[in-house]
C-alpha positions as CSV (number, residue, x, y, z in Angstrom):
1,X,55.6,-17.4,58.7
2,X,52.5,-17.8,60.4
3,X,52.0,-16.9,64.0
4,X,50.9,-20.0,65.1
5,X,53.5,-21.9,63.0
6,X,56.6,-23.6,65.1
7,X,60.0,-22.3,63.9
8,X,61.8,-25.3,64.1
9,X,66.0,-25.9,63.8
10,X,67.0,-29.8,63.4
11,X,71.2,-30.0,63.9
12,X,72.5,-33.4,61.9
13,X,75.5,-34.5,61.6
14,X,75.2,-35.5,58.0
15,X,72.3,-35.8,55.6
16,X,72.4,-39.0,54.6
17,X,69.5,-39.9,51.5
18,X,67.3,-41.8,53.1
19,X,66.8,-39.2,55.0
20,X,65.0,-36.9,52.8
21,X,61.8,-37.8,52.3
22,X,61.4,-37.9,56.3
23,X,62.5,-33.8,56.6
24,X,60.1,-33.2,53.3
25,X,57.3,-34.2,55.0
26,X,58.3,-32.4,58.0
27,X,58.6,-29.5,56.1
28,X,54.8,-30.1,54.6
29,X,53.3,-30.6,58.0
30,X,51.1,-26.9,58.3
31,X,52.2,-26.5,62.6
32,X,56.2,-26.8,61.3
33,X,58.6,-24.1,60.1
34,X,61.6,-26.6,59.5
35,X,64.9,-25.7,58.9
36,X,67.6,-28.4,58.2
37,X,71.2,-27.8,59.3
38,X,73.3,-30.2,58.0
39,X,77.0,-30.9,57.3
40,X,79.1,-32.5,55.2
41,X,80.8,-35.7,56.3
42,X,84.0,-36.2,57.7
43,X,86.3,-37.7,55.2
44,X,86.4,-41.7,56.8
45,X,82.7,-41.8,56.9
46,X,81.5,-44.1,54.1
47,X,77.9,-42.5,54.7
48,X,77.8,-39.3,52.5
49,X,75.6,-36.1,52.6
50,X,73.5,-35.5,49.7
51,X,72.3,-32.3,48.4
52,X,68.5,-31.4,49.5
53,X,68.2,-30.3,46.2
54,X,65.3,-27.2,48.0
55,X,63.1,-30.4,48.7
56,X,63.0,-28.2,52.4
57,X,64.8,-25.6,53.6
58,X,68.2,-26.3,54.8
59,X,71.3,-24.8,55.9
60,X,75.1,-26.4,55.5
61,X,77.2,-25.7,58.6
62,X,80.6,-26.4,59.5
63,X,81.3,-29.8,61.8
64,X,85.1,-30.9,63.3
65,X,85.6,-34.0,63.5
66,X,88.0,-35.7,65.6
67,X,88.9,-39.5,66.4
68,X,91.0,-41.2,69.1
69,X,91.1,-44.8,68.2
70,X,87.3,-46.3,67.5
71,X,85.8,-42.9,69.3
72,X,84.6,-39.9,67.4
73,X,84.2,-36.8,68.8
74,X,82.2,-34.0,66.5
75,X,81.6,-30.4,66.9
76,X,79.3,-28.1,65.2
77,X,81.5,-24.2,66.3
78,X,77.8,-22.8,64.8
79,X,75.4,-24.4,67.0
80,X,75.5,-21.8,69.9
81,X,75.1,-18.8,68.0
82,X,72.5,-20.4,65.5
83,X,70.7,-21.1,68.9
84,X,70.6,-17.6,70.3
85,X,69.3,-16.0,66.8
86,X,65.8,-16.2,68.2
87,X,65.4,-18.1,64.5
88,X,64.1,-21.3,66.4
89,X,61.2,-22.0,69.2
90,X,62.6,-25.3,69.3
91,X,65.7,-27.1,68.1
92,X,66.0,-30.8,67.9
93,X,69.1,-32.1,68.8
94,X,71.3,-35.5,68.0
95,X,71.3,-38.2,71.5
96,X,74.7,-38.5,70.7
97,X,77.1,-37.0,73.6
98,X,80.2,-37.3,71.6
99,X,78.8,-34.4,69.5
100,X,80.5,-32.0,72.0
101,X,78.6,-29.2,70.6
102,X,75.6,-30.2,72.1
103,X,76.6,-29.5,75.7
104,X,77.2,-25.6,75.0
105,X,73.5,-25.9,72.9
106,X,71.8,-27.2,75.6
107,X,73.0,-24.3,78.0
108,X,72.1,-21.7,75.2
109,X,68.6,-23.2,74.7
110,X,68.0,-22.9,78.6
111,X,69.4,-19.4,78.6
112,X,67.0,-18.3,75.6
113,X,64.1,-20.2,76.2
114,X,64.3,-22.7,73.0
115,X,63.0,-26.0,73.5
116,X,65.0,-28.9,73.1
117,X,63.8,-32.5,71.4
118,X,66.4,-34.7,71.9
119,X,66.3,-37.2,69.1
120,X,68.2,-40.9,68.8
121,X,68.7,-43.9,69.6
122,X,68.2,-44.8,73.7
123,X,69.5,-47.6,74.0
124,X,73.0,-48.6,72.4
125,X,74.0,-52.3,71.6
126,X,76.5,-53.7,74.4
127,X,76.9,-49.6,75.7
128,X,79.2,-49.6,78.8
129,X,77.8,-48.8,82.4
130,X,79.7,-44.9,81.8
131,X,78.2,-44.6,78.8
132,X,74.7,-45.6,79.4
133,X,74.7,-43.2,82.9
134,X,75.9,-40.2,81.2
135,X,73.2,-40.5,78.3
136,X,70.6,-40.8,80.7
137,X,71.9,-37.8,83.2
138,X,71.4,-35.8,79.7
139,X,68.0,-37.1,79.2
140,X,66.9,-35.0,81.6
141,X,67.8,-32.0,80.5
142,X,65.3,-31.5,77.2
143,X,61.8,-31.4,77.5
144,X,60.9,-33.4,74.9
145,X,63.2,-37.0,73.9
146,X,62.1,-38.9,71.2
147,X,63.4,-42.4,70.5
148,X,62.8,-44.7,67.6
149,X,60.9,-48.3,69.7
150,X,58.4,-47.9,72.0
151,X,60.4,-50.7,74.1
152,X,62.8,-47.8,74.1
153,X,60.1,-45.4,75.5
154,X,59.2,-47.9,78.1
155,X,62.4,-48.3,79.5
156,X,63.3,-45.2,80.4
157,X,60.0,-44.8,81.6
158,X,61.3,-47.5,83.9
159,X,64.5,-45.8,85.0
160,X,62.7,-42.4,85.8
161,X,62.1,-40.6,82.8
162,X,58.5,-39.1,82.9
163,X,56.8,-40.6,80.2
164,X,54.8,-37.4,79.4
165,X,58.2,-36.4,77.9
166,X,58.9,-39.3,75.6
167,X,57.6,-39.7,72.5
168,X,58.0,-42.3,69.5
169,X,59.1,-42.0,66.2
170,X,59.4,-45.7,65.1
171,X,62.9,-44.9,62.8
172,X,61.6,-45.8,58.9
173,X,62.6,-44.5,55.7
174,X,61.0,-43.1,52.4
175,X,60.3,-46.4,50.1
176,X,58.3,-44.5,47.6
177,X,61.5,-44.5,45.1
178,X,62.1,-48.7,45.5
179,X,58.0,-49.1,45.1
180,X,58.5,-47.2,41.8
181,X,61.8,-48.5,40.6
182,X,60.0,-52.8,41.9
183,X,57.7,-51.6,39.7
184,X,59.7,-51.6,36.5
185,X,61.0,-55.1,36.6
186,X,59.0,-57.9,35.1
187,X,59.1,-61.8,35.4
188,X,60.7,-61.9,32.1
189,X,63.1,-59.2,33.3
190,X,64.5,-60.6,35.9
191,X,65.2,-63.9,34.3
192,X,67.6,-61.9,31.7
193,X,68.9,-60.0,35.0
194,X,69.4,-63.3,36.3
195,X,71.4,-64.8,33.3
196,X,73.3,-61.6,32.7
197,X,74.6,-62.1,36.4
198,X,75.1,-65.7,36.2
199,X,72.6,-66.7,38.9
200,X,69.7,-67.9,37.0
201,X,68.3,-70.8,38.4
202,X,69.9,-70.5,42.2
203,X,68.6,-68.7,44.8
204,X,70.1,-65.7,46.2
205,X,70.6,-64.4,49.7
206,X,71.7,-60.6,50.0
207,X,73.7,-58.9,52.9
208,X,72.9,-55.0,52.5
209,X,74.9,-52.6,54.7
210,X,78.4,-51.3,55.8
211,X,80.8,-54.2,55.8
212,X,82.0,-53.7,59.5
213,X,83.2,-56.4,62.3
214,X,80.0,-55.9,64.5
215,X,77.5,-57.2,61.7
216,X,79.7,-60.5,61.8
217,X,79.9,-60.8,58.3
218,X,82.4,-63.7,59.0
219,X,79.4,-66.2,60.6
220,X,77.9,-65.1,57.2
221,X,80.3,-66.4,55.6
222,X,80.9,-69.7,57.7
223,X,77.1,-70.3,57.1
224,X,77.5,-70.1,53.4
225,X,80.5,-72.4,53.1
226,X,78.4,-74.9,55.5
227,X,75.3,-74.7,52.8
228,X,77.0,-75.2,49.8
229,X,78.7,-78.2,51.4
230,X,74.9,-79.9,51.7
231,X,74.6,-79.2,47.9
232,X,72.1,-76.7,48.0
233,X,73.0,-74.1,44.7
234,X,72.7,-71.1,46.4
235,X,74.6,-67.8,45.7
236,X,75.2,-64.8,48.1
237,X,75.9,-61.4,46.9
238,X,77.1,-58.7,49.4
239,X,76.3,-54.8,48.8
240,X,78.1,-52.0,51.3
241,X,81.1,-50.0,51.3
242,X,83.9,-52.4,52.3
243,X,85.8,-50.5,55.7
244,X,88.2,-53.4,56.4
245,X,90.2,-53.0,53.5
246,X,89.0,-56.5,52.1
247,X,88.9,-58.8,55.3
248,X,85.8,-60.3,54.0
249,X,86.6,-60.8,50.7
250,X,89.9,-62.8,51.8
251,X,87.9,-64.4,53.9
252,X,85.4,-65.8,51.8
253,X,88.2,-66.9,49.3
254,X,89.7,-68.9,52.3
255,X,86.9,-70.6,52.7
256,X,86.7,-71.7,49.1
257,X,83.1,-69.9,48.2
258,X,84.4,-68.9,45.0
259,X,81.9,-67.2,42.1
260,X,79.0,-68.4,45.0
261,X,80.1,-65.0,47.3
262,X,80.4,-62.3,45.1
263,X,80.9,-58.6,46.5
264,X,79.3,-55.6,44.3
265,X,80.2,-52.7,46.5
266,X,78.5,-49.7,47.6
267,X,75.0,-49.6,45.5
268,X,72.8,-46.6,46.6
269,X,70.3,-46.2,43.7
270,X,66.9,-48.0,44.5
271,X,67.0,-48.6,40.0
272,X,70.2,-50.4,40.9
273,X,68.6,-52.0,44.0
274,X,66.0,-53.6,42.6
275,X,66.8,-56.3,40.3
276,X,69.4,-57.5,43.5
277,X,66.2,-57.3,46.4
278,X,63.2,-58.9,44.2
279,X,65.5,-61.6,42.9
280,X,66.6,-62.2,46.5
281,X,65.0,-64.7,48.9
282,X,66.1,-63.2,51.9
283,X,68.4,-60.2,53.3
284,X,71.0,-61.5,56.0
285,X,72.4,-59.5,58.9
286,X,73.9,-61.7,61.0
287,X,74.1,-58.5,63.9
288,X,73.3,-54.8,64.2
289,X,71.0,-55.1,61.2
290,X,69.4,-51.7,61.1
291,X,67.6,-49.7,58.8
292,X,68.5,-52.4,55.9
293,X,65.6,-54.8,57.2
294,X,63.0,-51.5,56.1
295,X,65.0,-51.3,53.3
296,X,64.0,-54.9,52.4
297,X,60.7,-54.9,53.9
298,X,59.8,-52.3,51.4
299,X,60.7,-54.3,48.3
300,X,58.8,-57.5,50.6
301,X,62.2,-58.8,51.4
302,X,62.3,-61.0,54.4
303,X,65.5,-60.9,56.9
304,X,67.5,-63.6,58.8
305,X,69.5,-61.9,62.3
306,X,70.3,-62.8,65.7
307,X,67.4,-62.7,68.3
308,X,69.3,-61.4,70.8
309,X,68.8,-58.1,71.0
310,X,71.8,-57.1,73.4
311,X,73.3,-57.0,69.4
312,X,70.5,-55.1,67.8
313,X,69.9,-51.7,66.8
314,X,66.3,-50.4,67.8
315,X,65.1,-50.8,64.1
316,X,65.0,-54.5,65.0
317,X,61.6,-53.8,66.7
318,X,60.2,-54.1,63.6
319,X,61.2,-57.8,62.8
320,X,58.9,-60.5,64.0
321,X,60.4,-64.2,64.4
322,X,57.9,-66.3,61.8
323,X,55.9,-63.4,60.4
324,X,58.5,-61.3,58.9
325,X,61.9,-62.5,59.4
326,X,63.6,-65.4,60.9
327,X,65.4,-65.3,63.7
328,X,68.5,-67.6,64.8
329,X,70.4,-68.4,68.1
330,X,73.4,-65.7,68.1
331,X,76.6,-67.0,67.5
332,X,75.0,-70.5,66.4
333,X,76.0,-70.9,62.7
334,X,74.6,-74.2,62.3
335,X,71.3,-72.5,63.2
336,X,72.0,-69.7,61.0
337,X,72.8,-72.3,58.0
338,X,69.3,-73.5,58.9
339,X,67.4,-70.7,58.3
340,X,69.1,-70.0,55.4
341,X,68.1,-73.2,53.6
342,X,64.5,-73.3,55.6
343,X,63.9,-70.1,53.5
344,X,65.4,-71.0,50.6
345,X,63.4,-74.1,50.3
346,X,59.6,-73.6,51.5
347,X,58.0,-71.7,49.0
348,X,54.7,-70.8,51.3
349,X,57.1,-70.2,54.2
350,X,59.1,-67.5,51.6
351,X,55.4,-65.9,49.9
352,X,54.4,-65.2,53.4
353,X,56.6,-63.9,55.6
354,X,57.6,-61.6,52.3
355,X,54.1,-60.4,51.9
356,X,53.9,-59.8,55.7
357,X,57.6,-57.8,55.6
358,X,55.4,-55.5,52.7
359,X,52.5,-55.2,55.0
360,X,54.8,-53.8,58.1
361,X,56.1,-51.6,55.7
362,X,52.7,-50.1,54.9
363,X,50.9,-50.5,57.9
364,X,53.1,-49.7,61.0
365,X,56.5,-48.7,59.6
366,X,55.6,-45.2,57.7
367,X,56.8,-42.0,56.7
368,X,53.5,-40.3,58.7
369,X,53.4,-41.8,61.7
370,X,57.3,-41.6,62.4
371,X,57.1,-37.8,61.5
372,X,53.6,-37.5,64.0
373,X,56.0,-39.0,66.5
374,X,58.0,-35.3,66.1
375,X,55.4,-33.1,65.6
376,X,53.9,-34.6,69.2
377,X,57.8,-33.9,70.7
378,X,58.1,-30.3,69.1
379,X,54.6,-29.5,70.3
380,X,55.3,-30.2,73.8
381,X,58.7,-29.0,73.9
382,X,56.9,-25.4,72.9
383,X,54.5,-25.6,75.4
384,X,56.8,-26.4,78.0
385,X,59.2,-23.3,77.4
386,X,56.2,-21.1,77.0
387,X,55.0,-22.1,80.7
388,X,58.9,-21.6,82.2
């Protein structure tokens, strides 16, 4: 390793697909010696770790998991001692303080002079007063945070944080897989996808994610029910891992949708993806729509979610009310049945906010500039230990 190289340790909890192409081009940035400890799920989580396959080099330590209720607690017993190796000028860390292993790392990279990024979301959706004084009491231990909005930034700027400290790295994923695998279907070939399905000749709406209470899948569904009641032939298909033991599907049979709400389960290959997204006219979230919107964004899928962003996860930053989504009234499911149809219906209103959900994608949401974001925190967090 080169002298003037950064040796570089980032803890995960699990290494989820998308991602991979983020930590490869960490790994290819010339200033970065990454290494990638990673672990493998616990076995409730319905997001799995994949295997790096050597696209960077990566470790696999141990993690204990624990839960009491709807809390998780996590541990990583290795942290510590990986810490006080001397392997790492600077380790990047998870924002999460129910990883209980980050309290003992913290002390150890004070005690050996490592710098700390601490990496993750700032802000959490309806977070308790506790919860949002004991993540910002730990903000400032680190030298370096890094969140994924600049909203984000400017708001703990606002509560104290210096903002030399606090860096961006606008949360995206790799979409060179689903530009590739878009690529491969045709007109032609989506009108047989289309009639092999049974949907040729309605319009589809997709909802993309984990099938959990806080997306509100049931408005979804109320939505639906009151759109097919205005005759509109419309079909909605819903991909995820299903947590709630079929609530959803029970529900949708209750409320007489029938072969017009179909559930397909988890699908994780963007091959697999892609007849389902370019056939689609729109990707609905009714809540907490995370990293899906980029996921349709990069096949120039528009979204439909809530505006209120007291429900939102940061990657909502990226959606834009009339440019790239569109948003509706929270909890209003007669607006929400409106949007639905107002996309469904106007043609130009569909071409452009699709092409501008593409465009977003390439211009402001990419791979590079969320990965500068960390190699602005890791160089700082060096240069702040080496002046202790």
């Amino acid at each position: 390793m080169s002298s003037s190289m950064i040796s570089v340790g980032l803890f995960c909890r699990v290494l989820p697909k998308y991602r991979l192409g983020i930590y490869e081009r960490l790994s290819q940035r010339p200033e970065i010696d990454l290494t990638v400890l990673y672990s493998k799920e616990p076995s409730y989580y319905s997001l799995k770790t994949v295997n790096p396959d050597g696209r960077f080099k990566s470790e696999l330590i141990e993690m204990r998991a624990w839960r009491f209720g709807k809390q998780e607690f996590l541990y990583h017993p290795d942290a510590s001692r990986l810490i006080k190796s001397g392997r790492f000028d600077v380790v990047i860390l998870p924002g999460n303080p129910r990883l209980l292993s980050n309290f003992p790392a913290l002390w150890a990279c004070k005690k050996h002079r490592v710098g700390i990024v601490w990496w993750g979301m700032g802000t959490m959706p309806r977070q308790s007063g506790l919860t949002f004084y004991v993540r910002r009491k730990l903000m400032d231990i680190p030298e370096a945070l890094v969140f994924y909005t600049k909203d984000e930034k400017k708001f703990f700027v606002s509560h104290g944080i210096p903002a030399e400290k606090v860096f961006v790295a606008q949360n995206t994923i790799c979409t060179m897989k689903e530009k590739e695998a878009a690529g491969k279907w045709s007109p032609d070939l989506l009108a047989a996808f289309a009639r092999e399905n049974g949907f040729l000749g309605s319009k589809i709406f997709l909802f993309c994610g984990q099938l959990r209470e806080k997306k509100r899948i049931d408005w979804l569904l109320s939505a639906f029910r009151d759109v097919l009641a205005k005759g509109y032939d419309y079909r909605l298909f819903i991909i995820g891992p299903d947590g709630t033991g079929g609530k959803f599907q029970n529900l949708a049979s209750q409320k007489g949708l029938g072969d017009a709400a179909r559930f397909l389960g988890p699908i994780y290959a963007a091959e697999q993806l892609a007849p389902w997204f370019l056939s689609a006219r729109a990707l609905v979230v009714p809540r907490a729509i995370g990293l899906a919107a980029l996921h349709g964004f990069g096949f120039g899928l528009p979204c439909i979610t809530s505006r209120d962003r007291r429900y939102q996860t940061p990657e909502a930053a990226a959606l834009r009310d009339g440019y790239n989504s569109l948003m509706y009234e929270d909890g209003n499911i007669d607006d929400l049945s409106t949007k639905i149809i107002q996309l469904g219906e106007d043609d130009s209103l569909h071409i452009e906010l699709s092409c501008n959900a593409r465009r977003t994608m390439e211009e402001e949401y990419t791979v590079d500039k969320m990965v500068d974001g960390f190699c602005e925190a890791i160089a700082y967090a060096k240069k702040q230990v080496s002046h202790r």
